[in-house]
LUMKOLKE-280319 format. One record per residue (C-alpha): residue in one letter; x, y, z. Coordinates in steps of 0.2 Angstrom, whole numbers, padded with zeros to 4 digits, always signed. Example, Ala and Ser with C-alpha at 12.3 -4.5 7.8 and 13.67 -1.06 7.14 Angstrom:
! residues 2
A+0062-0022+0039/S+0068-0005+0036/
This chain:
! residues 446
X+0189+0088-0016/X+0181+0077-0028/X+0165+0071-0035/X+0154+0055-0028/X+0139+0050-0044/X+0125+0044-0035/X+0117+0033-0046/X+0099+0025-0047/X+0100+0008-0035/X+0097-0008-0042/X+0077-0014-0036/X+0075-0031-0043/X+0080-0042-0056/X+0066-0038-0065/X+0066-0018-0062/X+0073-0008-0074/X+0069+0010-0072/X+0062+0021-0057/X+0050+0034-0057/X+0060+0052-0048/X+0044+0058-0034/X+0054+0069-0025/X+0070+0077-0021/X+0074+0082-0004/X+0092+0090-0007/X+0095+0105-0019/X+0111+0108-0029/X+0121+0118-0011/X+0114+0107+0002/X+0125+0097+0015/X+0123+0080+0014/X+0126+0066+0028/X+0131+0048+0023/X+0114+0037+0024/X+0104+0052+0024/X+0088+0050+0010/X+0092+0063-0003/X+0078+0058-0015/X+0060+0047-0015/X+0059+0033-0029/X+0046+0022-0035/X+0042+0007-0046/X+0029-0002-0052/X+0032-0014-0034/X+0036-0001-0019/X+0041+0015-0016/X+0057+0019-0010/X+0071+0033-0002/X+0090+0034-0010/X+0102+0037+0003/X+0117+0048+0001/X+0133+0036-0003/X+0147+0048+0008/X+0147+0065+0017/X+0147+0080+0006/X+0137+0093-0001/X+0124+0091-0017/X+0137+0097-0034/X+0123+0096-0046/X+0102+0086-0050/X+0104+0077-0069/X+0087+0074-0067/X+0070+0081-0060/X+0056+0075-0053/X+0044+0065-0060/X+0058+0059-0075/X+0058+0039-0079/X+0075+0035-0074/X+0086+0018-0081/X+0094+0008-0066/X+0112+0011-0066/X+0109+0030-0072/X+0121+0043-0064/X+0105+0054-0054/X+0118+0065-0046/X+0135+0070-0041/X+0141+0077-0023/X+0155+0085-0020/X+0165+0076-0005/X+0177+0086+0008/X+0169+0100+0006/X+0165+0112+0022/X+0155+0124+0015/X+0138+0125+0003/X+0143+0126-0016/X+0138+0144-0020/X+0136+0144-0037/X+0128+0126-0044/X+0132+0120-0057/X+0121+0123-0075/X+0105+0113-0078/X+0115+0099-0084/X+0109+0086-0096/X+0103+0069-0093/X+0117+0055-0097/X+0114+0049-0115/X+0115+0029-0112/X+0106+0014-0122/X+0098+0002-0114/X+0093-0009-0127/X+0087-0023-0115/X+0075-0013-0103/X+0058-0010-0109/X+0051+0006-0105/X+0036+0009-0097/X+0028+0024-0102/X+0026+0035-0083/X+0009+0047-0084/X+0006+0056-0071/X-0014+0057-0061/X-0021+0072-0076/X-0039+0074-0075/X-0037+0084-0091/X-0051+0087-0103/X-0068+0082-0093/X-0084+0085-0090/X-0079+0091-0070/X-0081+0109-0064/X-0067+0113-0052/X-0064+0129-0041/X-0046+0125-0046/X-0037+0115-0060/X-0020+0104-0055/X-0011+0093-0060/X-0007+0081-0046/X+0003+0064-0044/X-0001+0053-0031/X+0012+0041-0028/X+0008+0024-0023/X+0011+0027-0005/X+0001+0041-0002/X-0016+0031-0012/X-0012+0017-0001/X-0013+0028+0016/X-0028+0038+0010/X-0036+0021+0007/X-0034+0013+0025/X-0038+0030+0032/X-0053+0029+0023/X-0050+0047+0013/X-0060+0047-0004/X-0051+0053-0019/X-0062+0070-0017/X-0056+0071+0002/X-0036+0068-0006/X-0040+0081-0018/X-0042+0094-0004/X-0026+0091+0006/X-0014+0104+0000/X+0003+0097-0005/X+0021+0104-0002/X+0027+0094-0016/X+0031+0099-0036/X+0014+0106-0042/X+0006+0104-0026/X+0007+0084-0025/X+0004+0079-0010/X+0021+0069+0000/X+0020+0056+0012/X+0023+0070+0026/X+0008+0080+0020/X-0006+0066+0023/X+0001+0059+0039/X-0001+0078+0044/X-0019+0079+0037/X-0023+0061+0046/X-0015+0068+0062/X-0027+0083+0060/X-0040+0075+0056/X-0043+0063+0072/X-0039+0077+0082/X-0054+0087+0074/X-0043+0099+0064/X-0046+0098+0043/X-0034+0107+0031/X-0045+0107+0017/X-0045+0121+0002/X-0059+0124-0007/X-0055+0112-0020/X-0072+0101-0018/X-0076+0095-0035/X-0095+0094-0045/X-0092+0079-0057/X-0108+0080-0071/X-0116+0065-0075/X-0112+0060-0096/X-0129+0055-0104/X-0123+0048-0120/X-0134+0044-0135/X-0133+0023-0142/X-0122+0028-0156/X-0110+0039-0145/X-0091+0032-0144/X-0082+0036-0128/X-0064+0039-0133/X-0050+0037-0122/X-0044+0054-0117/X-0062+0059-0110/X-0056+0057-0091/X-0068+0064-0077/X-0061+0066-0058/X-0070+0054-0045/X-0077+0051-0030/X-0074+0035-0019/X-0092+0030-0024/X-0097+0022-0040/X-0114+0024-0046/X-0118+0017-0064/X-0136+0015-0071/X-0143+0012-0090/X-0139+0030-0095/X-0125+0036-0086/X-0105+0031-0086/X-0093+0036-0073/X-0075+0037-0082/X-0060+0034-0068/X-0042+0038-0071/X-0032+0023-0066/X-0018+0026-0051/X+0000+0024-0057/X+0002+0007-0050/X-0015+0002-0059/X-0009+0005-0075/X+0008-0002-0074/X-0001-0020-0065/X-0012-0019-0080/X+0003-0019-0093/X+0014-0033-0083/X-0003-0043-0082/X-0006-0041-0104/X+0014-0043-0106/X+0014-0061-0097/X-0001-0066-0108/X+0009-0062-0124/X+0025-0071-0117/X+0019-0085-0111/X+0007-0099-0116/X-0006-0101-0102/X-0013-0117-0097/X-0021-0120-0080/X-0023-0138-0073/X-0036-0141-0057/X-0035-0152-0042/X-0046-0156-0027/X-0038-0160-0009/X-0044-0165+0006/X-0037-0152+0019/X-0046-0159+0035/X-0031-0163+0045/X-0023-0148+0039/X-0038-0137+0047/X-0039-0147+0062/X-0023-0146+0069/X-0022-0128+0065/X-0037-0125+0074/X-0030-0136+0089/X-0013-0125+0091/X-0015-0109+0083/X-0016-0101+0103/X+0000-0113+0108/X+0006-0105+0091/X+0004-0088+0094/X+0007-0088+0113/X+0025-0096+0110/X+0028-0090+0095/X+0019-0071+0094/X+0012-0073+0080/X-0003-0080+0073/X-0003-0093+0060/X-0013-0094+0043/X-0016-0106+0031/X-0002-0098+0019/X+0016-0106+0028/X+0006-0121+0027/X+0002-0119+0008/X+0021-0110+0007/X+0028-0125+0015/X+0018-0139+0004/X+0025-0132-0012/X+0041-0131-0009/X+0044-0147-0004/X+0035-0152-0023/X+0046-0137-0029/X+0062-0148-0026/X+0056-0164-0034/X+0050-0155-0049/X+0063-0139-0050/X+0056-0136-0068/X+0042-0127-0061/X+0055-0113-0053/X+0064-0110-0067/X+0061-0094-0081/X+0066-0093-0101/X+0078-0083-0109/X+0076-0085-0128/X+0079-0103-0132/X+0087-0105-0114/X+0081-0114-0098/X+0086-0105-0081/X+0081-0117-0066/X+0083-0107-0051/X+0090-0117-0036/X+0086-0105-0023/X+0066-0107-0020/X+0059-0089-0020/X+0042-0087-0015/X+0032-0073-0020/X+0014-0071-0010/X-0001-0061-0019/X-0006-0048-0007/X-0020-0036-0012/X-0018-0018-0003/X-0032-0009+0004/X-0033+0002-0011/X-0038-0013-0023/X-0020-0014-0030/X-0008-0033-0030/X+0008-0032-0024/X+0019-0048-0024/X+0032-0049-0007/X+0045-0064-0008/X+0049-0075+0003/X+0069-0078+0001/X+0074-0094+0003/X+0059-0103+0009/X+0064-0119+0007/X+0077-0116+0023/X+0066-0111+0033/X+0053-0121+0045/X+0034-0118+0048/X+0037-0104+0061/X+0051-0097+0049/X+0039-0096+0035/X+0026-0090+0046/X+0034-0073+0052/X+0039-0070+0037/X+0022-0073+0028/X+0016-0059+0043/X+0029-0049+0043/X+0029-0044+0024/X+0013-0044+0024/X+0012-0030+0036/X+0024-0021+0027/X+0014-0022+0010/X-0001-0015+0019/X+0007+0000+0027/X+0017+0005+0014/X+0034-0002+0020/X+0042-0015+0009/X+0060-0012+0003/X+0062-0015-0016/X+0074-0031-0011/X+0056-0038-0005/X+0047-0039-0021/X+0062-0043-0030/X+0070-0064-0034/X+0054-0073-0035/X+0055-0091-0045/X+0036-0095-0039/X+0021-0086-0034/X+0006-0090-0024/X-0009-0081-0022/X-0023-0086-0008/X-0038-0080-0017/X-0048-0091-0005/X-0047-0078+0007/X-0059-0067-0003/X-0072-0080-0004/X-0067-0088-0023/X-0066-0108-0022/X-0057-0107-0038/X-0044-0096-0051/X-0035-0096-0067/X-0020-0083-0059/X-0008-0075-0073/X+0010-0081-0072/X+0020-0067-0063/X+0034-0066-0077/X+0048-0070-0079/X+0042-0086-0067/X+0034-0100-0077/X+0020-0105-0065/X+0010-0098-0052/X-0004-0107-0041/X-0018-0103-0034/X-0028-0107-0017/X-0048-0108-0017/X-0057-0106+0000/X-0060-0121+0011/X-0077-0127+0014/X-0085-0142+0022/X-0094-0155+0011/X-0100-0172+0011/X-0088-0185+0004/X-0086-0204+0002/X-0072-0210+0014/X-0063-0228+0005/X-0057-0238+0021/X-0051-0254+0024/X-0071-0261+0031/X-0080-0252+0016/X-0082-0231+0010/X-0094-0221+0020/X-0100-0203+0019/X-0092-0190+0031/X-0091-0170+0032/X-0073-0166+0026/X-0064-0150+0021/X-0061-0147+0004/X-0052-0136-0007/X-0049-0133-0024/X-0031-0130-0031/X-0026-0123-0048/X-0011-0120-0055/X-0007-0109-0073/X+0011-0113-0079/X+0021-0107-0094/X+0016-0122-0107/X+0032-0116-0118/X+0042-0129-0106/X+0030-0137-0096/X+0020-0147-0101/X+0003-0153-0095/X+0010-0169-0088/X+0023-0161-0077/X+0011-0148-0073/X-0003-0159-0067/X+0011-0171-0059/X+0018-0156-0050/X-0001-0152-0044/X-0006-0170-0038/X+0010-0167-0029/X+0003-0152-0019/X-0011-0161-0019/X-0006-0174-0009/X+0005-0165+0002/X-0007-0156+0009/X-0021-0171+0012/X-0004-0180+0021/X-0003-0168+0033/X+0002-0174+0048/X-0012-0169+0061/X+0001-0176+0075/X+0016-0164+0072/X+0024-0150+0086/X+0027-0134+0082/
């Protein structure tokens, strides 16, 4: 018999440490090959840890809800083993290792602690990013979460115990607790400060007047998308250039074969494997804009990466990638621009989905916006941005003299890192795009 570490799986280049949300093995349990032994997450996705070989679990060096470094020994089974290990081992003592190069970010739990809310009972509940995003397509307010009881540490609520309570729900059972929650309104005086600590439990509603404040506790993932958005601004120098572009050829041949598309094909096709395969044809003429800095170093990455802002139903942006999107073709990039995109919105991207980006994207058209300034998605050095498309009036230069016609317009923008690009190669690369898209060819097959 000997001992098998299971340690904490690489999830990304730019990862470096995972938050522990739940064991599902205790020192003594049998353990199959592939089976999930423990729940992770990060800042991206959540994720399971499977078990490495058969065995049974010797010993946990860490518990739940502990920060742990990538490459961190978690914990050790004991292989060719046939029966339980009677006597586990002693609490054993997290690994002492540096890790000098991984920045640390601070993981704090959901804590309504001192408030102004009156509760039949006081918790201390985590809700992992998972569970938020579920309640939120369900339509569960955070009161409505609060009620659920939880099988996890501390009463948190698991995955399990919200799909159950959804399940009970629609068939018109409830498994609610008397944890409904009175929160008071906060009159405050001209002169009063609100500090920092004063956190009050919510409801889904927001109501905010001339006298009143509603103070709300930010999810986990909130709080660390807030850091990595105030981190890219302190690393690099953001500029953002504009461009215009004509996209009427673009619209009307998508509106002339999107059902040819999705008949053949099964899938429906948007605008963003249009935008997707636009840039990274400009992304290989100009390779300086997928590229990152290390020090004094430039890294140009030749494999074109590209990530797509997608925002989740609870209000939170998560960023899949696109691997190699410059080998595929439009109905490659098409499936895969729907099928992560699914998988974002339901909860079920892999941490190798979010991981490898070199450039981002982000469609802020689709919420109505015609223009943005998006922040560099670090360690990237540029990121561009789509408005919506809307007709307008516009002169048209021909050969026989300009005229006026109804066209379809857009507004591009495009922030990038203005340590190492400058703002010629960064409107170069633009006008690029630019032009790419108003070039469409109206006459192309699927």
């Amino acid at each position: 018999m000997s001992l098998v570490d299971l340690v904490m799986p690489k999830l990304g280049e730019s990862i470096m440490e995972a938050t522990i949300l739940r064991w599902h093995k205790k020192p003594g349990d049998a353990v199959k090959e592939d089976e999930s032994v423990l729940d992770i997450a990060t800042d991206k996705v959540d994720s399971e840890v499977p078990s490495t070989s058969d065995g049974v679990i010797e010993e946990l060096l860490y518990k739940e809800n502990d920060v742990v470094p990538i490459g961190s020994v978690i914990a050790r089974i004991r292989v060719n083993s046939n029966t339980s290990v009677s006597q586990p081992a002693q609490a054993p003592q997290a690994p002492k290792q540096q890790y000098e190069e991984a920045r640390v970010v601070e993981e704090i739990p959901y804590q309504p602690a001192q408030t102004h809310t009156t509760s039949n009972q006081q918790a201390v509940r985590f809700y992992s990013p998972l569970v938020l995003n579920i309640a939120s397509s369900e339509g569960i307010s955070m009161s409505e979460l609060e009620s659920i009881p939880g099988t996890g540490q501390d009463g948190r609520v698991s995955k399990k115990d919200i799909l159950n309570y959804v399940e009970n729900r629609k068939s018109g059972q409830t498994m609610t607790n008397n944890r409904q929650q009175r929160t008071e309104v906060v009159h405050h005086t001209s002169d009063f400060k609100p500090q920092s600590s004063e956190i009050t439990t919510y409801n889904s509603q927001i109501t905010t007047s001339s006298n009143n404040v509603e103070i709300i506790e930010m999810d986990r993932m909130r709080k660390l998308i807030a850091n990595h958005m105030i981190e890219s601004k302190r690393t690099s120098a953001h500029v953002t250039s504009f461009a215009e572009c004509d996209v009427t050829n673009m619209v009307l041949w998508r509106e002339r074969m999107k059902k040819e598309f999705e008949k053949r094909e099964g899938e429906k096709i948007t605008f963003t494997p249009l935008f997707i395969e636009a840039i990274v044809k400009c992304l290989k003429k100009y390779p300086m804009l997928s590229s990152s800095v290390e020090g004094d170093k430039i890294i140009i990455k030749k494999n074109l990466n590209i990530g797509m802002a997608t925002a989740l139903a609870n209000g939170n942006l998560i960023v899949p990638v696109i691997k190699n999107a410059d080998q595929l073709n439009l109905v490659g990039l098409t499936k895969q621009v729907n099928s992560l995109a699914h998988a974002a919105r339901s909860g079920k991207l892999k941490p190798d989905d979010t991981a490898g980006g070199t450039f981002t994207l982000s469609n802020i058209g689709s919420f109505g916006s015609i223009m943005g300034t998006p922040i560099i998605n670090q360690p990237q050095v540029a990121i561009m941005a789509v408005g919506t498309i809307k007709k307008r009036p516009m002169v048209i230069e021909t050969p026989q003299g300009d005229s006026i016609a109804i066209r379809h317009m857009m507004y591009i923008s495009l922030s990038y890192d203005h340590r190492i690009i400058d703002g010629a190669l960064g409107s170069t690369f633009l006008n690029a795009v630019s032009k790419e898209l108003e070039h469409f060819d109206g006459n192309r097959s699927i």
